[in-house]
C-alpha positions in Angstrom: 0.0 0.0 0.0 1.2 3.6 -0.7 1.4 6.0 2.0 3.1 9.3 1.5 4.9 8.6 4.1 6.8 5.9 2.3 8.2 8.3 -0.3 9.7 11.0 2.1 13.5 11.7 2.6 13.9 13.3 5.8 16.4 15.5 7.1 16.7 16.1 10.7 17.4 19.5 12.3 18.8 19.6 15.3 17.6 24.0 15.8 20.2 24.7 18.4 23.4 23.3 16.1 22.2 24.2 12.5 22.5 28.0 11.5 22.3 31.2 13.4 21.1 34.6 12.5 21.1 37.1 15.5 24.7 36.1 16.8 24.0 34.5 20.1 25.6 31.3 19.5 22.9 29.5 19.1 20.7 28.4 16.1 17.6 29.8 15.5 14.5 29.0 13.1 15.4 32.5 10.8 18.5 30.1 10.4 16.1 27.1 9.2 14.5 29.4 6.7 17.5 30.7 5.4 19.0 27.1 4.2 15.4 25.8 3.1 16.8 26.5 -0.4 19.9 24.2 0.1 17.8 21.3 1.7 15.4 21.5 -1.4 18.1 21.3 -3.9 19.5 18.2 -1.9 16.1 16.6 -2.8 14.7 16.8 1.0 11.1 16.5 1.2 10.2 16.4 4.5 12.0 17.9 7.8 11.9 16.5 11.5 12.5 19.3 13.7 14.2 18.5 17.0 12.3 20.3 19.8 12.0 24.0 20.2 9.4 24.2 22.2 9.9 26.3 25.6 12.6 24.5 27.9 15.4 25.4 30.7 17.5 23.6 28.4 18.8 20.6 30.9 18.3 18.2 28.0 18.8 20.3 25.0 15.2 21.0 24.5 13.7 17.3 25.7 12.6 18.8 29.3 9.8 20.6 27.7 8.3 23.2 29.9 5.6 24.4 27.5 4.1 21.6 24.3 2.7 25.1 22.9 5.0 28.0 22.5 8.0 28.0 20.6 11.5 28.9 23.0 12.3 32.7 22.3 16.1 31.4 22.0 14.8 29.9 18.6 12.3 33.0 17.9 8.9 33.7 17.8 5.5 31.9 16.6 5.3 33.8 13.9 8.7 33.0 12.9 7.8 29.0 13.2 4.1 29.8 11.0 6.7 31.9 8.5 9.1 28.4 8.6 6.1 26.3 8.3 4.5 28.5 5.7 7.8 28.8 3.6 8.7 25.1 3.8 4.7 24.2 2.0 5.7 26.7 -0.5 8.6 24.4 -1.8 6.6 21.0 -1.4 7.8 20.0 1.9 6.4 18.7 5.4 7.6 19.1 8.5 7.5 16.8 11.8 8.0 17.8 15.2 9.5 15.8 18.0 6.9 14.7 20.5 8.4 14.0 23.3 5.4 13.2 26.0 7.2 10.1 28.1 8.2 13.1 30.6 8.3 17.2 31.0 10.4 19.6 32.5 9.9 20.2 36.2 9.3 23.4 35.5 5.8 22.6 33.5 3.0 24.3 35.2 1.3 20.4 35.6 4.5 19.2 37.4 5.1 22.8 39.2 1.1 21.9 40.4 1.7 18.5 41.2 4.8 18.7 43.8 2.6 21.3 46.0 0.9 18.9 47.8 -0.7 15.4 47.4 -4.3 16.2 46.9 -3.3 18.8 44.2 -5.1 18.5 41.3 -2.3 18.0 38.8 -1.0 15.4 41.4 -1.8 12.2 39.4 -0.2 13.9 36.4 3.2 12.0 37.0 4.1 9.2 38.7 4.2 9.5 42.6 5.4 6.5 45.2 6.1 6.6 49.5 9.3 6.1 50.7 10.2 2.2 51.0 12.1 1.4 54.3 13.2 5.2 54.0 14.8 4.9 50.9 13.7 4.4 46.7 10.6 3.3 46.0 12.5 0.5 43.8 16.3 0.3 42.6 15.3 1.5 38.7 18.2 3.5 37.6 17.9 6.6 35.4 19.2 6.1 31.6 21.7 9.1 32.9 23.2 7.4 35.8 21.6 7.4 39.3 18.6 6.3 40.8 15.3 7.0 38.6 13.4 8.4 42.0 13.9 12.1 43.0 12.5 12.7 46.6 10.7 15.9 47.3 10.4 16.8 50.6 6.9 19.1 50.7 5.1 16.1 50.7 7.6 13.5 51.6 7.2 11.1 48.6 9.5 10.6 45.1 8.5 10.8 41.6 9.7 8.7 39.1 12.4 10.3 35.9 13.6 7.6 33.8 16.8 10.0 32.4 16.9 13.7 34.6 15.7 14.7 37.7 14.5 17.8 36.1 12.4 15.5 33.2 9.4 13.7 35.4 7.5 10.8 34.1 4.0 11.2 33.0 1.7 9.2 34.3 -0.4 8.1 31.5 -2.7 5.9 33.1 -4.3 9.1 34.5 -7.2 9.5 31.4 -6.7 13.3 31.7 -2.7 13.6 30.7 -3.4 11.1 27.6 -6.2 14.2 26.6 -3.7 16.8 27.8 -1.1 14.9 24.6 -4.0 14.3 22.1 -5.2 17.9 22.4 -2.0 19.2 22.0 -1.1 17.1 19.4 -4.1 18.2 17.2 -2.8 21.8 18.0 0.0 21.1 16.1 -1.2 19.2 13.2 -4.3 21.9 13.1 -1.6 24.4 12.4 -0.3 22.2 9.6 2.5 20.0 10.9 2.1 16.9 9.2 3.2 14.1 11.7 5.7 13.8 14.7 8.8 11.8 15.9 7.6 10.3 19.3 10.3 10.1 21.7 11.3 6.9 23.5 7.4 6.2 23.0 7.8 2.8 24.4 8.6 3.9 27.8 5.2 6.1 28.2 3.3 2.5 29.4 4.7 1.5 32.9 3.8 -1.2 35.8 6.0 0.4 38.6 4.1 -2.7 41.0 5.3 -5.3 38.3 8.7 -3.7 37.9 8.0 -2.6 34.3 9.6 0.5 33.2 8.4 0.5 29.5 7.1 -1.7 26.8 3.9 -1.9 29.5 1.2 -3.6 29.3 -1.1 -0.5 27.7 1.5 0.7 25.5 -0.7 -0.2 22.3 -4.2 0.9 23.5 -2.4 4.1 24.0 -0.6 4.9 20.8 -3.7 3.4 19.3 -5.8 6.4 21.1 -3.1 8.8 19.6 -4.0 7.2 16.3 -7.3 7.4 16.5 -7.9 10.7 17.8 -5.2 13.0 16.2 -3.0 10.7 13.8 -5.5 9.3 11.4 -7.7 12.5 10.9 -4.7 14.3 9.8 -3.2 11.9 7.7 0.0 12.3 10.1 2.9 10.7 9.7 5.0 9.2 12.5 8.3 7.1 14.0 8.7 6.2 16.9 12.0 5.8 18.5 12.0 2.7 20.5 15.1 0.4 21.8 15.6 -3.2 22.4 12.6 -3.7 19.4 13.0 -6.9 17.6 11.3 -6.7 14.2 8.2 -8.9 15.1 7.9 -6.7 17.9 8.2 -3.2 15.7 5.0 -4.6 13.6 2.8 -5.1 16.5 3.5 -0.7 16.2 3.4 -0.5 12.7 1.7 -2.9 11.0 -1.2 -1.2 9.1 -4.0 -3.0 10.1 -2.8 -1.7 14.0 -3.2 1.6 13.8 -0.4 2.7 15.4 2.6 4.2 13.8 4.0 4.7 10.5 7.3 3.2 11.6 10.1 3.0 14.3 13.6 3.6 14.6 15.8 0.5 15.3 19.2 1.3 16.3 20.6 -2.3 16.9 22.8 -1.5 13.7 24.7 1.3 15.9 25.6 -0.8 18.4 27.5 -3.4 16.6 30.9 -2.9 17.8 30.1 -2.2 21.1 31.7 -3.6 24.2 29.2 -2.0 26.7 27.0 0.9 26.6 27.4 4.4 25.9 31.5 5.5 25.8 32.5 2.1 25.2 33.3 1.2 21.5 35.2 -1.8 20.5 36.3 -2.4 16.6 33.6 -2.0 14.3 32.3 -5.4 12.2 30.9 -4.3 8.8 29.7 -8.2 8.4 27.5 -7.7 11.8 26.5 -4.0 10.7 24.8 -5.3 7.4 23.5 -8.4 8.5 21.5 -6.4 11.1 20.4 -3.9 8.5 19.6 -7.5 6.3 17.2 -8.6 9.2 15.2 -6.0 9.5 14.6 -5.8 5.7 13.7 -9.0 5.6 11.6 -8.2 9.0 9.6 -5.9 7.8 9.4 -6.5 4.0 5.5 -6.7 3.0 4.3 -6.1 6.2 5.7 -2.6 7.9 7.9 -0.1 7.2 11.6 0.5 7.7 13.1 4.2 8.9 16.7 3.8 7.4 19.3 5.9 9.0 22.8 6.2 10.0 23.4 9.4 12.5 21.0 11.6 14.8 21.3 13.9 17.3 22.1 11.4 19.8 25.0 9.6 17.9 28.3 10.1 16.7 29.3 10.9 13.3 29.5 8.2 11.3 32.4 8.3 9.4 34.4 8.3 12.9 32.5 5.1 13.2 32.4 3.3 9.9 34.6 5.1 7.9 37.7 7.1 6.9 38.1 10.7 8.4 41.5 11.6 6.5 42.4 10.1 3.1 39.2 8.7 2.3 36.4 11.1 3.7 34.5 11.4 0.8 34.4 7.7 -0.2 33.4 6.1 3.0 30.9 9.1 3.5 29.4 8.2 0.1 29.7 4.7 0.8 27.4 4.5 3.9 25.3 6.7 2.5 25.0 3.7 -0.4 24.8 1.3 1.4 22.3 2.3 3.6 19.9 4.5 1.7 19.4 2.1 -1.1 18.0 -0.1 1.3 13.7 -0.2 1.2 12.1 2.4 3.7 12.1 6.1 4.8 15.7 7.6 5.1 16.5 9.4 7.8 19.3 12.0 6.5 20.9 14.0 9.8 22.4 17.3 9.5 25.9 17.7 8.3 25.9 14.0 7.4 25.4 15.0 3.6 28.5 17.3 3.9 30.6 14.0 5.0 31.2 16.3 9.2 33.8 14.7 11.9 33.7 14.4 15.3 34.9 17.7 17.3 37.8 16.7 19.8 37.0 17.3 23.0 40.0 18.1 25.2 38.4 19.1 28.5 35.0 18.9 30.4 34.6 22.5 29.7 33.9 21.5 26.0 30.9 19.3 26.5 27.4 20.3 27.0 25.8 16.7 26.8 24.0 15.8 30.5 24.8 12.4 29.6 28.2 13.0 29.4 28.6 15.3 32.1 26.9 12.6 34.8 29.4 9.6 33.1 32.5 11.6 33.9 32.9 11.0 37.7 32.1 7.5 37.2 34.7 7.0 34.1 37.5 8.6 35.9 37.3 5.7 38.4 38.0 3.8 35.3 39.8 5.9 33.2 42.3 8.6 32.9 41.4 12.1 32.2 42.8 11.7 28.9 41.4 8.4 27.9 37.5 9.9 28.9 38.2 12.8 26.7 39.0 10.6 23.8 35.8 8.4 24.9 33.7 11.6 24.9 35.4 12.7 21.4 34.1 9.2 19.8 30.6 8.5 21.3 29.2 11.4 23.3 25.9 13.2 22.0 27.8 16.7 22.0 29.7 14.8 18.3 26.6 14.7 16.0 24.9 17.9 17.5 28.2 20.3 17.1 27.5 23.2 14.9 27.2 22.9 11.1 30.2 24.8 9.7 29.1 26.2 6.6 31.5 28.1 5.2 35.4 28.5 6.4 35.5 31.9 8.3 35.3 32.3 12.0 33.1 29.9 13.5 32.3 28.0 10.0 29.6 31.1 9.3 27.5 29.7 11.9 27.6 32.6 13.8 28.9 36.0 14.5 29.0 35.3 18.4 30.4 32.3 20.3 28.9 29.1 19.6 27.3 27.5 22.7 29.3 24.4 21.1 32.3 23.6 19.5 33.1 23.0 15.7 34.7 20.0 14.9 38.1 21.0 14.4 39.0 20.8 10.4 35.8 23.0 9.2 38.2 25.0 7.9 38.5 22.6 5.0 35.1 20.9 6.1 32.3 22.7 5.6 29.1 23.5 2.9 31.1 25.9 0.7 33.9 23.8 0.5 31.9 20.6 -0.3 29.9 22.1 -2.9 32.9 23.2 -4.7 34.5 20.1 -4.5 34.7 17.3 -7.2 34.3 15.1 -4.5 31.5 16.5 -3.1 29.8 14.4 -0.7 26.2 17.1 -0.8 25.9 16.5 -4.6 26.2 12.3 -4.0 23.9 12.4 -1.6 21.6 14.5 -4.2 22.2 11.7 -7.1 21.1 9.0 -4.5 18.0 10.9 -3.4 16.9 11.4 -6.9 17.4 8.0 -7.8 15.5 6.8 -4.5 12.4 8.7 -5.5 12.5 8.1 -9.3 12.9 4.8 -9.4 10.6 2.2 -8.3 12.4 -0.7 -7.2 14.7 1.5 -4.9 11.2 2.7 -3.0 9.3 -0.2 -2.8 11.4 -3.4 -4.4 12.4 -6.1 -2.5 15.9 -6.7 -0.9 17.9 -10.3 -1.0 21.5 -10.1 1.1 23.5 -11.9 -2.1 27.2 -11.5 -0.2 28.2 -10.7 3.3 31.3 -10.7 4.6 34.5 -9.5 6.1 34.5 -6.3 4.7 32.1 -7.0 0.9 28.7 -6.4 0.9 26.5 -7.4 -2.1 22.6 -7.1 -2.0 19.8 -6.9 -4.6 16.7 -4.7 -4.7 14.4 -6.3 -7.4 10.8 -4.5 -8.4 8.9 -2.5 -11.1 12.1 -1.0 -12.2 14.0 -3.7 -12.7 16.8 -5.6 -10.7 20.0 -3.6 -8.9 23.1 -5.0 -7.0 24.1 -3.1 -4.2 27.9 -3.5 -4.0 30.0 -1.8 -1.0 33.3 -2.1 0.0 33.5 -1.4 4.1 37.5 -1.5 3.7 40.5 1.2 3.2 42.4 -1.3 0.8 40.8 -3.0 -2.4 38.8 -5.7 -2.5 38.4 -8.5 -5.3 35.0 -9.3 -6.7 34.1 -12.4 -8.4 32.0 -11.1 -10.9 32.5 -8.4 -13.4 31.0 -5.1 -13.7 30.6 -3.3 -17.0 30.7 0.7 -16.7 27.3 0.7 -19.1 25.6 -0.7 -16.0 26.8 1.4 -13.5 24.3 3.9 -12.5 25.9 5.6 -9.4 29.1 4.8 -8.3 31.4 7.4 -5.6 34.8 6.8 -8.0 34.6 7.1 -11.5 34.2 3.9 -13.7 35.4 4.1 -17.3 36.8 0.6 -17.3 35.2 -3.1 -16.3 36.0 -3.4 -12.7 36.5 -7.1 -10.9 38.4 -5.4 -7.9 36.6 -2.3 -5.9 38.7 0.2 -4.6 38.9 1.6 -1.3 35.4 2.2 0.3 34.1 1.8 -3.2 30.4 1.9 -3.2 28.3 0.9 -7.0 24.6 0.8 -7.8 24.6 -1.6 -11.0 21.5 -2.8 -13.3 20.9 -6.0 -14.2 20.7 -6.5 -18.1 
C-alpha cells in the first residue's frame, strides 16, 4: 500500500546546532529558513525538527516546559508559522519531535503536582512513599543514578527515567493522555504533518510489576493517539524505541494496527560495542549489514523500515564506519550507499550529507551533553582524564549535534558570536562551501542517490535479497517494477576483489569514477549496477 509517508527523505534538524542569524551562539528558526533552499536542492522533502518548544534547556530542548509555545532562544511563533508556511511553498512537510514520556519540572502540571498530594495535577506524573526510607524501587535513570527524586513538601518521590529535572508522566491518568491528544491536534491543526515520538515505548509503565516501559497498555495508548489526532490528519509518524525486535516493531506498525507509520531501530549502531554508551570496541561491517539485512527482511510486505545512520544522539558516522583523512568522501558516500538504497524512509541527519567529523574534546569544559557530564565522575574511576576525553570525542551526543560549519570563516559562518558548542576542528577545509565546490563532493552524491530513491521504483518499494556478506564486501539486490540492482559496497581502506564483473554501461551511481570493467573495488568503493 502507498502511503506518502513511504516516499519521504527526511532531514533532521537539530535547531540549536544548525544555523544562526542574531549572533548568540545558538541556532535559531530565521536560520532554518535561510538554508530551506539548500535542503530543497538536496532533494529533501520532509524535515523532522528536534524540539523547540519552551525549555530550561537541561536536555537540549527534551525537558519541555511548554508543548505550545516556541522557545524565544529559537524565535517567535510567527517565525515558526513563517518556517512552516515557507517550507509548504517548496513541497515540503515538516514533523516535530513529541516528546510526551516526561516534561520539564518546571511545567506548570509538574510545578502543580509537587505542592501537595491532593493537588489537582498530582496524578499527572508518577508519585510513590518512601520504602524502608529509601527508593521506592532500585530503577536506575538512563543518565546514571537512581530513577526516584525525593521531594520533601510532601515527603514522597517521583519517578524520571533520564533527569531529575524530566518527570515521568503518568499516563494511566485519562486526563494527561487528553492533555497529549489535544496538544497534538494543535500542532497538526496548524499544519505540521506528523511527529517523531520520543522513546514512545517507555510512556506504558507497571511500577508494581517492575515494568519500566514496553507496558502492558502501550498499544491501547498509541492506538488512542491514532485514532484521535493521527489518522484524521493523515500524520505521519516514527517512533524511536530500543531493544525492538522486528516482530515486535510490527505489533506498532503494521497497518492494520493503527499505530505508527514506523520505528527507529538502532541495533545497527551498536555493533561494535563492548558496553553501553562510551565504550566502543572495533567496528564489524559483516554484523553491521547483517543487522540492517534482518530487518529488511523483518519488515518486508508487512511494515515499514526508517533507514538511518546518524542523529542527534549519535556520533558521526564516518568516525565510526569510515575514513576521516584520506578517504572522507568515499566512505561518507559509501554509507550513505549502502544504507539509503535499502527499502524504507531515510533518515538524513544534518551535516551528514557534507561527510562532518567528530569535534575533539579536550576538557569537560567542551561538553554540553548531561549524559556526558553525569558519566565523567564514574569514568574517571576507570579511566584517565585523557582516555575519557578521547571516549567523549568518539561517542558522546555533543559529536553529531556540534554546529554545522558552513563556510570556512570564523566559526564556519555559523555565527557571528560564540557558539554555545564547539566546531569539529578541520571545518576550515570541512564545511558546505567547501563541499559544494568540490569534485568530490559528498552534498551533490547524496543528491544523485536521493533522486534515484524517489524516481525509481524498485529502490522505493522493491524487494531486498543479502547476495554476499562478509569481512568487509557487501553485495545485495533490490528487485521490483524498475527492474533488478546489486548493491555492492566495499566497508574497507584497501581494495577488495570481486568475483563477478562489472561493465561501466551498467553502473548507475558509483562514488569513484568507472570508465573501465572493474572485478576489484577500490577503497570504500560503493556501486549501484543494473541488471541486463
Amino acid at each position: 500500500m502507498k502511503e506518502w509517508y513511504k516516499e519521504a527523505v527526511v532531514y533532521q534538524i537539530y535547531p540549536k546546532s544548525f544555523c544562526d542569524t542574531n549572533g548568540d551562539g545558538i541556532g535559531d528558526i530565521c536560520g532554518i529558513i535561510s538554508k530551506l533552499d539548500y535542503l530543497k536542492e538536496l532533494g529533501v522533502n520532509t524535515i523532522w525538527l528536534s524540539p523547540c518548544y519552551v525549555s530550561p534547556g537541561d536536555d537540549n530542548g527534551y525537558d519541555i516546559a511548554d508543548y505550545r509555545k516556541i522557545d524565544p532562544v529559537y524565535g517567535s511563533m510567527d517565525d515558526f508559522k513563517a518556517m512552516l508556511s515557507e517550507m509548504k511553498k517548496r513541497g515540503m512537510r515538516l514533523l516535530m519531535d513529541l516528546v510526551v514520556n516526561h516534561t520539564s519540572d518546571e511545567h506548570k502540571w509538574f510545578e502543580e503536582s509537587r505542592k501537595s498530594k491532593d493537588n489537582p495535577y498530582r496524578n499527572y506524573y508518577i508519585w510513590r512513599d518512601p520504602v524502608n526510607g529509601h527508593e521506592p524501587n532500585e530503577w536506575q535513570s538512563n543518565f546514571g543514578g537512581s530513577a526516584w527524586e525525593y521531594d520533601k513538601t510532601t515527603g514522597q518521590y517521583y519517578l524520571h527515567l533520564f533527569s531529575k529535572k524530566q518527570p515521568d508522566l503518568n499516563w494511566e491518568n485519562p486526563k494527561v493522555r487528553q492533555e497529549i491528544v489535544d496538544m497534538m491536534n494543535y500542532w497538526l491543526e496548524m499544519g505540521v504533518d506528523g511527529f517523531r515520538c520520543d522513546v514512545i515505548n517507555l510512556i506504558s509503565k507497571d511500577i508494581e510489576n517492575g515494568i519500566s516501559g514496553d507496558g502492558p497498555r502501550l498499544h491501547e495508548y498509541i492506538h488512542l493517539l491514532n485514532r484521535e489526532a493521527l489518522a484524521p490528519h493523515n500524520a505521519m509518524t516514527v517512533g524511536e524505541v530500543w531493544g525492538l525486535s522486528p516482530e515486535e516493531s510490527l505489533m506498532l506498525t503494521h497497518p492494520e494496527r493503527q499505530e505508527l507509520s514506523m520505528v527507529f531501530q538502532f541495533e545497527h549502531m551498536g555493533v561494535g560495542r563492548t558496553g553501553g554508551r562510551f565504550y566502543l570496541g572495533e567496528f564489524e561491517p559483516e554484523k553491521y549489514v547483517s543487522v540492517l539485512a534482518k530487518w529488511q527482511e523483518g519488515l518486508n510486505g508487512k511494515g515499514w523500515n526508517a533507514i538511518c545512520v546518524e542523529n542527534h544522539d549519535q556520533s558521526r558516522c564516518i568516525n565510526r564506519i569510515g575514513n576521516t583523512d584520506k578517504y572522507r568522501y568515499e566512505s561518507a558516500t559509501m554509507i550513505a550507499t549502502l544504507v539509503y538504497a535499502m527499502q524504507g524512509t531515510p533518515y538524513i541527519f544534518q551535516g551528514q550529507e557534507l561527510g562532518l567529523i567528530n569535534p575533539i574534546f579536550s576538557s569537560l569544559e567542551e561538553c554540553r551533553d548531561i549524559e556526558a557530564l553525569n558519566a565523567y565522575p564514574e569514568l574517571l574511576k576507570e579511566f584517565d582524564e585523557e582516555e575519557v576525553m578521547r571516549r567523549f570525542s568518539g561517542d558522546s551526543r555533543d559529536c553529531g549535534r556540534a554546529p554545522i560549519p558552513w563556510d570556512d570563516s570564523e566559526n564556519g559562518g555559523f555565527t557571528t558570536g560564540t557558539p554555545w558548542l564547539k566546531l569539529h576542528d578541520r571545518y576550515k577545509e570541512i564545511n558546505a562551501k567547501a563541499d559544494l565546490l568540490s569534485s568530490k563532493s559528498v552534498y551533490k552524491y547524496y543528491k544523485s542517490l536521493i533522486r534515484l530513491h524517489l524516481e525509481n521504483k524498485t529502490m522505493l518499494y522493491g524487494d531486498f535479497d543479502l547476495l554476499y556478506n562478509k569481512d568487509s564486501l557487501s553485495v545485495y539486490q533490490r528487485s521490483g517494477e524498475d527492474g533488478i540492482y546489486k548493491v555492492i559496497c566495499n566497508f574497507c581502506d584497501k581494495p577488495c576483489a570481486i568475483d563477478f564483473n562489472v561493465l561501466p554501461e551498467t553502473v548507475i551511481l558509483s562514488n569513484y569514477s568507472v570508465e573501465e570493467e572493474i572485478s576489484e573495488l577500490a577503497p570504500y568503493q560503493a556501486l549501484i549496477v543494473k541488471e541486463v
